[in-house]
N, C-alpha and C positions, 0 to 999 in steps of 0.2 A: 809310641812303644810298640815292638812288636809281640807275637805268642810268647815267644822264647823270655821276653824282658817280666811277662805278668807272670807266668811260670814257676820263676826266678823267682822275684818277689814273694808270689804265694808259698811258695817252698821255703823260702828263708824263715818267713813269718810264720809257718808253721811248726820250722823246727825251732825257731828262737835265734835264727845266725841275722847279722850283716851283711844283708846283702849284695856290699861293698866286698865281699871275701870273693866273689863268686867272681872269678874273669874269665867270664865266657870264651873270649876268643882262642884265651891259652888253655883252656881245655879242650874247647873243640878241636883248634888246632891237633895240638895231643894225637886225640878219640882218631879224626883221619888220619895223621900220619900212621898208627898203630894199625887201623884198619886195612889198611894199604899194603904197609910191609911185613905186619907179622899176620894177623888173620884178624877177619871180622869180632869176632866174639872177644877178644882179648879187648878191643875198646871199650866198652861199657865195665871190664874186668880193670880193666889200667885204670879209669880214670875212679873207680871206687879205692883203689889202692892211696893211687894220689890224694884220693879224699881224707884218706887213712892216716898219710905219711902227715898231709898238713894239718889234719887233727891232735898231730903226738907233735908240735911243732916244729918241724919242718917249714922252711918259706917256699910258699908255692911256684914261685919264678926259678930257683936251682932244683926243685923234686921235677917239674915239667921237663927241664931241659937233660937232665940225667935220663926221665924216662926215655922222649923224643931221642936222646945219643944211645940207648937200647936198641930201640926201633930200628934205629939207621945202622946197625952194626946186625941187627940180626940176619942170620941166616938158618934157612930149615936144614 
């Protein structure tokens, strides 16, 4: 297990989730594409959103990819 995987864990266990919910890769994923094309700080903002959207049920695999099609569309 890496930092990120006990983290995870401890965080889920904290708050009481599954932390089967948590798919790292498509949030990180996400966090850098965000960081990349629209600005730094809106990642840790997007992916609290996402957090958001899949807490009001939404499924995390089509709220990612709408965000990620944001990203790839923005321009300043």
């Amino acid at each position: 297990m890496s930092t990120l995987d006990d983290w995870v864990d401890a965080a889920c266990t904290e708050l009481g989730l599954d932390p089967a919910v948590a798919d790292q890769r498509a949030i990180l994923d996400l966090a850098r594409t965000v960081a990349h094309q629209v600005d730094r700080p809106a990642a840790p903002v997007t992916a609290f959103l996402l957090g958001i959207a899949v807490g009001s049920g939404q499924q995390l695999g089509p709220a990612v990819s709408q965000l990620r099609d944001l990203a790839d569309r923005w321009q300043q």
